[in-house]
PQR file of N, CA, C, O and H, with PARSE charges and radii, in Angstrom:
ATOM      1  N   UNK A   1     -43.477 -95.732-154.872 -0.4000 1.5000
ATOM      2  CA  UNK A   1     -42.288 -95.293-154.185 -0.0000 2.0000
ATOM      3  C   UNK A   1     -41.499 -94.292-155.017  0.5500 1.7000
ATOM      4  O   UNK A   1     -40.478 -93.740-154.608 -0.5500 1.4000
ATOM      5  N   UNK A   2     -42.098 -94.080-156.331 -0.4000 1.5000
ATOM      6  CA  UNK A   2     -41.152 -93.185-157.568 -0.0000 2.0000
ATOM      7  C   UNK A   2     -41.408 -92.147-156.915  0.5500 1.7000
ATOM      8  O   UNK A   2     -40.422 -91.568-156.459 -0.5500 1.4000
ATOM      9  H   UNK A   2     -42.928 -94.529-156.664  0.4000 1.0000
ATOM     10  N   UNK A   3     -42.813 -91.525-156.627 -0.4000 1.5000
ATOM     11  CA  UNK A   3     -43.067 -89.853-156.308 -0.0000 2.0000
ATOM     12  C   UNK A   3     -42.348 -89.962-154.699  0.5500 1.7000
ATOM     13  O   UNK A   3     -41.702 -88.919-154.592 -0.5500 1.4000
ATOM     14  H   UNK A   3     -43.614 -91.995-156.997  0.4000 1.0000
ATOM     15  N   UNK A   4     -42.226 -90.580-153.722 -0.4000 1.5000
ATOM     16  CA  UNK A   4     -41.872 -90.207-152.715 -0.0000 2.0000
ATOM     17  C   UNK A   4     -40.213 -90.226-152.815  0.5500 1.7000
ATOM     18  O   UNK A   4     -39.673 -89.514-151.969 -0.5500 1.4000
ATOM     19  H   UNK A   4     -42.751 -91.427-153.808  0.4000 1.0000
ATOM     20  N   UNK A   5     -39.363 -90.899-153.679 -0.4000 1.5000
ATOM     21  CA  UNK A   5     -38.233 -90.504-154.260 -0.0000 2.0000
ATOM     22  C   UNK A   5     -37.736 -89.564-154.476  0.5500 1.7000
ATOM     23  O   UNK A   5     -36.822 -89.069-153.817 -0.5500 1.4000
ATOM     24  H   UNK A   5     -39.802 -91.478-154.366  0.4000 1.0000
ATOM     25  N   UNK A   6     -38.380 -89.003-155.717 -0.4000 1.5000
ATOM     26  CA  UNK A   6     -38.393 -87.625-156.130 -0.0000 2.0000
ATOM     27  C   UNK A   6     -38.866 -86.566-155.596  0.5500 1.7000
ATOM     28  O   UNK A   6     -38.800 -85.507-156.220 -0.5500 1.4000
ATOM     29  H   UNK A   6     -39.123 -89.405-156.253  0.4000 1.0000
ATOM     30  N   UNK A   7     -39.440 -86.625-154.335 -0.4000 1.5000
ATOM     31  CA  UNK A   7     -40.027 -85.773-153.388 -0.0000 2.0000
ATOM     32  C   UNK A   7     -38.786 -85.550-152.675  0.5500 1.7000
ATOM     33  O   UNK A   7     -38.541 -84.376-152.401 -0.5500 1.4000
ATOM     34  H   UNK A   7     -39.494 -87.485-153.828  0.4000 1.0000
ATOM     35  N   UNK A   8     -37.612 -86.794-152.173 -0.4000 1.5000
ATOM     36  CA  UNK A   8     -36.700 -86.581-151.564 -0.0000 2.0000
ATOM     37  C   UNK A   8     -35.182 -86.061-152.185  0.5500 1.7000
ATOM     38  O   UNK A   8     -34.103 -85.863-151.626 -0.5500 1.4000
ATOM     39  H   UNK A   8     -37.811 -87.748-152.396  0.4000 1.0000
ATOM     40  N   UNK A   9     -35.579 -85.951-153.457 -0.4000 1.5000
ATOM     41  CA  UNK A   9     -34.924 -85.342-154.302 -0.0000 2.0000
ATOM     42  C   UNK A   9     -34.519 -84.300-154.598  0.5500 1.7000
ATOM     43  O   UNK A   9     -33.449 -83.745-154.845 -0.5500 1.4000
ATOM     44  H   UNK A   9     -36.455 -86.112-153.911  0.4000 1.0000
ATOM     45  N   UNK A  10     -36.130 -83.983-154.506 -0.4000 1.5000
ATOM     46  CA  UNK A  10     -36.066 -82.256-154.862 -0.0000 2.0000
ATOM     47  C   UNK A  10     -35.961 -81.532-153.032  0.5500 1.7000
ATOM     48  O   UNK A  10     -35.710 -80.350-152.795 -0.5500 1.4000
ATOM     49  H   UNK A  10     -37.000 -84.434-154.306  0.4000 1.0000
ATOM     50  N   UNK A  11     -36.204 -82.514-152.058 -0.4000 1.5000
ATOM     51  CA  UNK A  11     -35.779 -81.963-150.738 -0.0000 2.0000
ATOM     52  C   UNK A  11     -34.500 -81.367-150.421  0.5500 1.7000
ATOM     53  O   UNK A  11     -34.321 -80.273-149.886 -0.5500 1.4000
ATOM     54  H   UNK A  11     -36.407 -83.474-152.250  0.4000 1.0000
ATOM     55  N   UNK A  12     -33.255 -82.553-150.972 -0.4000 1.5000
ATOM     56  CA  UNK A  12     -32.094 -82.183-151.274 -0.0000 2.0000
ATOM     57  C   UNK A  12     -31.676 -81.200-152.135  0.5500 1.7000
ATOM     58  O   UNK A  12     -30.772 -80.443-151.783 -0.5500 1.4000
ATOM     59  H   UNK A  12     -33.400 -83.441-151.407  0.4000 1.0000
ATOM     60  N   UNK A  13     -32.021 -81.132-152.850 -0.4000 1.5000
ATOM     61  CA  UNK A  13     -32.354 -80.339-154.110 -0.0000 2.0000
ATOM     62  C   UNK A  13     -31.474 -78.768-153.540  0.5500 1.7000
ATOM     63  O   UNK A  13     -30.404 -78.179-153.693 -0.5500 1.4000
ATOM     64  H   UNK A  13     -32.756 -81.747-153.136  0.4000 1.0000
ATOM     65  N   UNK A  14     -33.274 -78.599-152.543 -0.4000 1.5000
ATOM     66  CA  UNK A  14     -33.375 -77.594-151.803 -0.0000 2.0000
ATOM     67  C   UNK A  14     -32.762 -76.927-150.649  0.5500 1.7000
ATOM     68  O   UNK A  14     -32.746 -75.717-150.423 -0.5500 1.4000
ATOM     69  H   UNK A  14     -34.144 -79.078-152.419  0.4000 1.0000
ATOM     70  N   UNK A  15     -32.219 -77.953-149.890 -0.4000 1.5000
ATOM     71  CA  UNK A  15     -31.427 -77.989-149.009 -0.0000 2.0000
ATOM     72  C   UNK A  15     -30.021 -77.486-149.417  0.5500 1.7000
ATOM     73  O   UNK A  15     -29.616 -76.496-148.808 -0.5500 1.4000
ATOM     74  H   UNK A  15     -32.232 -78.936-150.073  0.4000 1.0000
ATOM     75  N   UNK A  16     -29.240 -78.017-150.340 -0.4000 1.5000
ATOM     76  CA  UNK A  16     -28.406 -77.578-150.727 -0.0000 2.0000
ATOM     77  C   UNK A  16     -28.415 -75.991-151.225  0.5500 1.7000
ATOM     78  O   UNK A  16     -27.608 -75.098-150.966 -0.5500 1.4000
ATOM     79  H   UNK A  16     -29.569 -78.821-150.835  0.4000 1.0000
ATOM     80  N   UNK A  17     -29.764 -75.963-152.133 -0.4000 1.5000
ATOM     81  CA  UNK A  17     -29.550 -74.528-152.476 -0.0000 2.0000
ATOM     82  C   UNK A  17     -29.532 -73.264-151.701  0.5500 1.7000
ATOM     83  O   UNK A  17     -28.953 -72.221-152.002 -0.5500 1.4000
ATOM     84  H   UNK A  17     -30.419 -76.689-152.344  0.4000 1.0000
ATOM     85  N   UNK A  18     -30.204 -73.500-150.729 -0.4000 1.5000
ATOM     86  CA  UNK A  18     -30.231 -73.142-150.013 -0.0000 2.0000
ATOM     87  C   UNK A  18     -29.354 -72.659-149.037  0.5500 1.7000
ATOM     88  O   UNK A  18     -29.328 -71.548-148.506 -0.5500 1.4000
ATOM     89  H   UNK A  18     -30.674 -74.348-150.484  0.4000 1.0000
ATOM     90  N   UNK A  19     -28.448 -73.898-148.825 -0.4000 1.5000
ATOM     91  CA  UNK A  19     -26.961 -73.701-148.112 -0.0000 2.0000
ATOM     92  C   UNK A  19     -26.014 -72.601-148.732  0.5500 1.7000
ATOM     93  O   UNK A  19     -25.402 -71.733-148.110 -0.5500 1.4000
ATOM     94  H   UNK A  19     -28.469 -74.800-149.257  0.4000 1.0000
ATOM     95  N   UNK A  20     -26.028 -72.840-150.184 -0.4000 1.5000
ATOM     96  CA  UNK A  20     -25.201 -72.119-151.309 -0.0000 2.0000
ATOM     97  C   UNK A  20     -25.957 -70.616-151.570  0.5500 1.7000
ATOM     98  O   UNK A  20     -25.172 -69.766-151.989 -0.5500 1.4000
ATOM     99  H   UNK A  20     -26.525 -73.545-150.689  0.4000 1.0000
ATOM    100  N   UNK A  21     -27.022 -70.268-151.432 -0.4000 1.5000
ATOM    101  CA  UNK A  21     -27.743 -68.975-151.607 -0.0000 2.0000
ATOM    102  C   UNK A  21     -28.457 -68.857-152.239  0.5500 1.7000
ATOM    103  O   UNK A  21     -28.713 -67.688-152.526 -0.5500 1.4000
ATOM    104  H   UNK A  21     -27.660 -70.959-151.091  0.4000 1.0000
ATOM    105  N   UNK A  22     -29.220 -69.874-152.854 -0.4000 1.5000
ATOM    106  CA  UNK A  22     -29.635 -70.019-154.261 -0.0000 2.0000
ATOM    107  C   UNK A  22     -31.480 -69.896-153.526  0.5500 1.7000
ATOM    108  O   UNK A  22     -32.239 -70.848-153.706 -0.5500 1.4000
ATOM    109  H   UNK A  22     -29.012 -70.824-152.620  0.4000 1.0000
ATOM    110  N   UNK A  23     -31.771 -69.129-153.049 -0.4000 1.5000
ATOM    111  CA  UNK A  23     -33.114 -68.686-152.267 -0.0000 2.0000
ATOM    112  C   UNK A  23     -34.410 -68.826-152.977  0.5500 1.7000
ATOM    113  O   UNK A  23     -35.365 -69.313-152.372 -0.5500 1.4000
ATOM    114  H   UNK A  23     -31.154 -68.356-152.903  0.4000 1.0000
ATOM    115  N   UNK A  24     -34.536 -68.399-154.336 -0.4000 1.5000
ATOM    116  CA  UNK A  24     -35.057 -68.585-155.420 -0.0000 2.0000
ATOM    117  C   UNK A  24     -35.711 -70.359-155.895  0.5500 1.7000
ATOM    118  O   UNK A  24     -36.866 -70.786-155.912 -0.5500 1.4000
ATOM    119  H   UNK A  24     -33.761 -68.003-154.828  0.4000 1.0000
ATOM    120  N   UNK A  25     -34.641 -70.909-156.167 -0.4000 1.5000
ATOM    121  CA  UNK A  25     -34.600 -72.546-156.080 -0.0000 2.0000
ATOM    122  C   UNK A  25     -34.801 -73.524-155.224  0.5500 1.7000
ATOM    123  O   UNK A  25     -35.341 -74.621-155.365 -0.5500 1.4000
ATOM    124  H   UNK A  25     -33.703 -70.562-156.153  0.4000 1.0000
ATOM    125  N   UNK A  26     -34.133 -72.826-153.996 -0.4000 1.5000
ATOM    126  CA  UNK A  26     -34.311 -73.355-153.012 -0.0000 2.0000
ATOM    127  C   UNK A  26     -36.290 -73.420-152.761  0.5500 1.7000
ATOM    128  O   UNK A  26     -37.051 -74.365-152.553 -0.5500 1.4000
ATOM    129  H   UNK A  26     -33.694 -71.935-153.881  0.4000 1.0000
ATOM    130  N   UNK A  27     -36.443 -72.412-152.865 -0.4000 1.5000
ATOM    131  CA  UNK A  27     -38.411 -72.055-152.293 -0.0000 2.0000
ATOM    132  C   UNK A  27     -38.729 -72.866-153.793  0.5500 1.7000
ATOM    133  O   UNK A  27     -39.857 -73.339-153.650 -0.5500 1.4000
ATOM    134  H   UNK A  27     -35.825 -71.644-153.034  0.4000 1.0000
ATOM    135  N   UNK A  28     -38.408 -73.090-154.649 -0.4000 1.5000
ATOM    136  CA  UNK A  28     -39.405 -73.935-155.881 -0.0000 2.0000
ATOM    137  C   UNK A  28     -38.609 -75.120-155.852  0.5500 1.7000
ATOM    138  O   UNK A  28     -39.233 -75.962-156.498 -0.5500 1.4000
ATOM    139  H   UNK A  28     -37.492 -72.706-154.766  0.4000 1.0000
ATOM    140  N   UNK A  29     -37.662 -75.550-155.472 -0.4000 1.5000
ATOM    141  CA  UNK A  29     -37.449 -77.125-155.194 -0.0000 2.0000
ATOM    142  C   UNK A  29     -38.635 -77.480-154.005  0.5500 1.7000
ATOM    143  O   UNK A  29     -39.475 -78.324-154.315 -0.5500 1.4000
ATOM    144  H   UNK A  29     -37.155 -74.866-154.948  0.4000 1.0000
ATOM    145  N   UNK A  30     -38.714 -76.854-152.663 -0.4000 1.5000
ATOM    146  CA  UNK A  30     -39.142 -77.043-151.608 -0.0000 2.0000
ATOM    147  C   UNK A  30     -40.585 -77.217-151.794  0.5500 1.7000
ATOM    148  O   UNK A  30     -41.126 -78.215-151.317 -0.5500 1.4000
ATOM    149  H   UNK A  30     -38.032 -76.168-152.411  0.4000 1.0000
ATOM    150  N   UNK A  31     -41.364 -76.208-152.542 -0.4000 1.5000
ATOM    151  CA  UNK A  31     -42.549 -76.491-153.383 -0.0000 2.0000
ATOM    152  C   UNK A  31     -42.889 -77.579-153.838  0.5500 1.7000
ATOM    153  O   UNK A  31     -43.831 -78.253-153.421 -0.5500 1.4000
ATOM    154  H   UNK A  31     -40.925 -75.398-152.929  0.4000 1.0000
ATOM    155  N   UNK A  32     -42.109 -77.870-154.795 -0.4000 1.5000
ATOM    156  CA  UNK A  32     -42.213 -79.252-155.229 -0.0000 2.0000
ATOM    157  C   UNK A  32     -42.331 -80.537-154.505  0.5500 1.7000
ATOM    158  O   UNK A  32     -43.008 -81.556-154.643 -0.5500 1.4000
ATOM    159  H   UNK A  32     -41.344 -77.322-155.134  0.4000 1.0000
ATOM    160  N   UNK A  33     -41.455 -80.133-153.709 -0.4000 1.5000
ATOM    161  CA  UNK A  33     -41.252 -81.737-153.083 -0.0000 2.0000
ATOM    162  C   UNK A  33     -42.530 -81.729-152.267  0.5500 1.7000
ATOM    163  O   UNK A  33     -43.149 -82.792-152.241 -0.5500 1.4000
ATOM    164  H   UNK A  33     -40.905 -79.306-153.597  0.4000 1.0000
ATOM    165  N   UNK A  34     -43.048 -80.645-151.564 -0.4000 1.5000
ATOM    166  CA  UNK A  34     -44.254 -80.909-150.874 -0.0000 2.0000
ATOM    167  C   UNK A  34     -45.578 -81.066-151.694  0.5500 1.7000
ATOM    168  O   UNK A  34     -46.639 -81.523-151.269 -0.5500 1.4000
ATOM    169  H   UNK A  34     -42.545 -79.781-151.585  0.4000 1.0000
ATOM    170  N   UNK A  35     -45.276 -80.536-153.122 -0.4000 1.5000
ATOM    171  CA  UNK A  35     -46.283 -81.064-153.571 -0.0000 2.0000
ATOM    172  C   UNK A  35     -46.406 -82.544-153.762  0.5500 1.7000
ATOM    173  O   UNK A  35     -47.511 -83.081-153.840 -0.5500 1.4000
ATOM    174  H   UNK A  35     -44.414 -80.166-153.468  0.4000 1.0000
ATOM    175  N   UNK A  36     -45.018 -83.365-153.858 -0.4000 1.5000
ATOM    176  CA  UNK A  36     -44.535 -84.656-154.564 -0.0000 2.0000
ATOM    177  C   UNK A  36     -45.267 -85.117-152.948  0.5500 1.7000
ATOM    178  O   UNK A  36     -46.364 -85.658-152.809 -0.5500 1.4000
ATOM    179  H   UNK A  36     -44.120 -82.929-153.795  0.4000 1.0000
ATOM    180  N   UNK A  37     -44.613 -84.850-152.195 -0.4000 1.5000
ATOM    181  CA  UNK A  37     -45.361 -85.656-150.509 -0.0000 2.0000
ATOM    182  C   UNK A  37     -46.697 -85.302-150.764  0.5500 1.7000
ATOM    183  O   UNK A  37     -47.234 -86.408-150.717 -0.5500 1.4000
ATOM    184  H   UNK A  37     -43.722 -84.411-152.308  0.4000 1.0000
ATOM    185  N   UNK A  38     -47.480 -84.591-150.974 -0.4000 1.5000
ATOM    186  CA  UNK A  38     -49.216 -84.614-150.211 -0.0000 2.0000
ATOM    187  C   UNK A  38     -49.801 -85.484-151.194  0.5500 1.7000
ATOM    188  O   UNK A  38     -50.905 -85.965-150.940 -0.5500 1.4000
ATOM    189  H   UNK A  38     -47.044 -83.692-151.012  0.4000 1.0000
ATOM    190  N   UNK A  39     -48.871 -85.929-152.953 -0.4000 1.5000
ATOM    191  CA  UNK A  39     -49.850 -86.884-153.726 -0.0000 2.0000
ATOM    192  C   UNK A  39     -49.205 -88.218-153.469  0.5500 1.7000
ATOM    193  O   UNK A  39     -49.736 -89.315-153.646 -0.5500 1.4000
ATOM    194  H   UNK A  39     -47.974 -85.537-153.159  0.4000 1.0000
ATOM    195  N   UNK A  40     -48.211 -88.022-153.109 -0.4000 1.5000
ATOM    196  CA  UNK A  40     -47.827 -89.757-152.454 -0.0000 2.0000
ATOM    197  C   UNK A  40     -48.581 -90.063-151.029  0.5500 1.7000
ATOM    198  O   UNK A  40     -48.801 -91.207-150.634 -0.5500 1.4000
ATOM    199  H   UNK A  40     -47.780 -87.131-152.966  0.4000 1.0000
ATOM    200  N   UNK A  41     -48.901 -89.016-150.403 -0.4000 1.5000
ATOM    201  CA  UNK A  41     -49.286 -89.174-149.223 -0.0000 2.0000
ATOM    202  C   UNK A  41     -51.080 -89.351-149.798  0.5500 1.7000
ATOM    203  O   UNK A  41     -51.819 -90.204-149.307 -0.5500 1.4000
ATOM    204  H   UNK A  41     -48.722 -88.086-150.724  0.4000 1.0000
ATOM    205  N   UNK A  42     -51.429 -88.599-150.646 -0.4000 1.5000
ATOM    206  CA  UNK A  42     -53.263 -88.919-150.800 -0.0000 2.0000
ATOM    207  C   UNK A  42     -53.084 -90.451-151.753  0.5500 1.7000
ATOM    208  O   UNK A  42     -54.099 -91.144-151.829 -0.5500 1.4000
ATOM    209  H   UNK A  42     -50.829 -87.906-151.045  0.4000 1.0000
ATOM    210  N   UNK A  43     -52.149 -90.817-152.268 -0.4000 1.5000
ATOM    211  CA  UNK A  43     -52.418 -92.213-153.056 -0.0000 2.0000
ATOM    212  C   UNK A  43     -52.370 -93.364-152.682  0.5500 1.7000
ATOM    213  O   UNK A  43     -52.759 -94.460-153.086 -0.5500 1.4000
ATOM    214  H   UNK A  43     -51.325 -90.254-152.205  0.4000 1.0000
ATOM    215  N   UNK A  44     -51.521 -92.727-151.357 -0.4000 1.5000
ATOM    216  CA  UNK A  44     -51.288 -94.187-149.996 -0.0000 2.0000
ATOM    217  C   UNK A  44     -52.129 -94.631-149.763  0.5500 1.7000
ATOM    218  O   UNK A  44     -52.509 -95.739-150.142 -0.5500 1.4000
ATOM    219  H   UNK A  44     -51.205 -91.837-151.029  0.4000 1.0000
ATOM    220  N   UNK A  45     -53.022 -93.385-148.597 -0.4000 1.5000
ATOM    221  CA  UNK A  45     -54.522 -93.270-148.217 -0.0000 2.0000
ATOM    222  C   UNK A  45     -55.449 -94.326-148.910  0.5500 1.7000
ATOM    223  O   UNK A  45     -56.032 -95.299-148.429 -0.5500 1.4000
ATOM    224  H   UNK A  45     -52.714 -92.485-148.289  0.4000 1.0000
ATOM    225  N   UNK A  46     -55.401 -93.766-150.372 -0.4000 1.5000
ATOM    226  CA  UNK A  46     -56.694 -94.281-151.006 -0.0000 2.0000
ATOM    227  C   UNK A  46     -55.987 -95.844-151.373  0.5500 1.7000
ATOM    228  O   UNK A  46     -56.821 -96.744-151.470 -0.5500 1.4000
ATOM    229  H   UNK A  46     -54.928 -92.976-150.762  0.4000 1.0000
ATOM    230  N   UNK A  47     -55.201 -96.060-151.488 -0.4000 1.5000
ATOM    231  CA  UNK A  47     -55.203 -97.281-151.462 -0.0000 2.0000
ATOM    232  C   UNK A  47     -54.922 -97.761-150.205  0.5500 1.7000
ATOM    233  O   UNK A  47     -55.004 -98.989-150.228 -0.5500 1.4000
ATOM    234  H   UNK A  47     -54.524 -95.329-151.410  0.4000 1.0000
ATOM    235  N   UNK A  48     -54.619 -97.330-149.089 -0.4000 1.5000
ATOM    236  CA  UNK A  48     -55.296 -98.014-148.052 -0.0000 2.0000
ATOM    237  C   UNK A  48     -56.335 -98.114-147.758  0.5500 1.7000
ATOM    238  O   UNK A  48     -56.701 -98.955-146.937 -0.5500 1.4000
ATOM    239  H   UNK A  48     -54.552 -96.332-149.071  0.4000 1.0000
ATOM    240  N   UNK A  49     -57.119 -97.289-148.337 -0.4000 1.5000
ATOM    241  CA  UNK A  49     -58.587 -97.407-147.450 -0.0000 2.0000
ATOM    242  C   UNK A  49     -58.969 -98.658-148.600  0.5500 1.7000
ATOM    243  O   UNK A  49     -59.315 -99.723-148.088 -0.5500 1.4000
ATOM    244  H   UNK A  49     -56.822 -96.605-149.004  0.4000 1.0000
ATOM    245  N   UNK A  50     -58.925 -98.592-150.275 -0.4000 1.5000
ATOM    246  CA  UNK A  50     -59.351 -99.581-150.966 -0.0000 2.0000
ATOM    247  C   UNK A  50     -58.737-101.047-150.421  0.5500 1.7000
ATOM    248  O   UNK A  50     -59.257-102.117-150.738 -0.5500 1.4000
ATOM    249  H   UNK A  50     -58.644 -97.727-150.691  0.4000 1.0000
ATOM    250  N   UNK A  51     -57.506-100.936-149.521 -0.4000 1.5000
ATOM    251  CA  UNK A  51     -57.043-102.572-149.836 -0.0000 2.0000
ATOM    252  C   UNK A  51     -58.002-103.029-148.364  0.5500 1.7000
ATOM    253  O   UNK A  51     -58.429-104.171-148.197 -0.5500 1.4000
ATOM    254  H   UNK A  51     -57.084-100.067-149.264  0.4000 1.0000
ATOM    255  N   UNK A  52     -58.238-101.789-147.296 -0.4000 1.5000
ATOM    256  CA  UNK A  52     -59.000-102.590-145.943 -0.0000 2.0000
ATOM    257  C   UNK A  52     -60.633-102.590-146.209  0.5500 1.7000
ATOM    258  O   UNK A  52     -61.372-102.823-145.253 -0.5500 1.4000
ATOM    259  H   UNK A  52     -57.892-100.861-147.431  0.4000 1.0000
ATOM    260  N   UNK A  53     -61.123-102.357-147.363 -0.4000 1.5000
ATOM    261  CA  UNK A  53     -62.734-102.349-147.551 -0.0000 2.0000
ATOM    262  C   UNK A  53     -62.690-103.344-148.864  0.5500 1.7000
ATOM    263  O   UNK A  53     -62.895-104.555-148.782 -0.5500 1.4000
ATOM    264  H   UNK A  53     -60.522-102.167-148.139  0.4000 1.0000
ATOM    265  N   UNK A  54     -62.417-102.711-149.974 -0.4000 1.5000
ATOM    266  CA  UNK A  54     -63.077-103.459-151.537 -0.0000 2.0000
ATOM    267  C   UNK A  54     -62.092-104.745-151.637  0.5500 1.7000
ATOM    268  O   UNK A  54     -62.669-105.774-151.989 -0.5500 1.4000
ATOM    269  H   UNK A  54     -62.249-101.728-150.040  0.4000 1.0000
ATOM    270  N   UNK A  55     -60.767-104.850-151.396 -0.4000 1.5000
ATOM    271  CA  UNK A  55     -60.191-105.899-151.738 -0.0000 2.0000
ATOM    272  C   UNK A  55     -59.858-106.601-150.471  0.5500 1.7000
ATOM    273  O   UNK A  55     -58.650-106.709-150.256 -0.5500 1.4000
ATOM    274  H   UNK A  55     -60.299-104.014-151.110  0.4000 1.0000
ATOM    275  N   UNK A  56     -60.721-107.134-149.530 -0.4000 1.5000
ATOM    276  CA  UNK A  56     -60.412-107.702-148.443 -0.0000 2.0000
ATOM    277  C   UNK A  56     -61.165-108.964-148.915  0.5500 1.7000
ATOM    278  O   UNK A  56     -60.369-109.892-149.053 -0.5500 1.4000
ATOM    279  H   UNK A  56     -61.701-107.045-149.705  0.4000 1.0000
ATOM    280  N   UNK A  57     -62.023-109.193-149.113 -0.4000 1.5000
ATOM    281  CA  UNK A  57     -62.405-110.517-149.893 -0.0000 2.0000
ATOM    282  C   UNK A  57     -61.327-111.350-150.467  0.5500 1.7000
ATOM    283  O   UNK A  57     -61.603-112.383-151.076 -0.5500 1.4000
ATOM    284  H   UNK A  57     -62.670-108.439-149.000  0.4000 1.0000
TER
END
């Protein structure tokens, strides 16, 4: 739940800078955070797929 935190972090981040003009920051906060979502989002996955196959026993 830490990386999807800090994913929403740097969302705000961005949002704000954005509001304020900060265009620059804004596009590399926004970066970030989607990078922070697609590895919280691939670590979910794989541990979903591990908890409904290898650890169902």
């Amino acid at each position: 739940m830490t990386i999807l935190k800090w994913a929403l972090i740097f969302l705000l981040v961005s949002i704000v800078a954005g509001v304020f003009g900060f265009t620059g920051i804004s596009a590399a906060s926004a970066d970030i955070a989607r990078f922070l979502f697609y590895v919280f989002v691939a670590i979910f996955l794989a541990l979903l797929i591990l908890g409904l196959t290898i650890f169902r026993a």
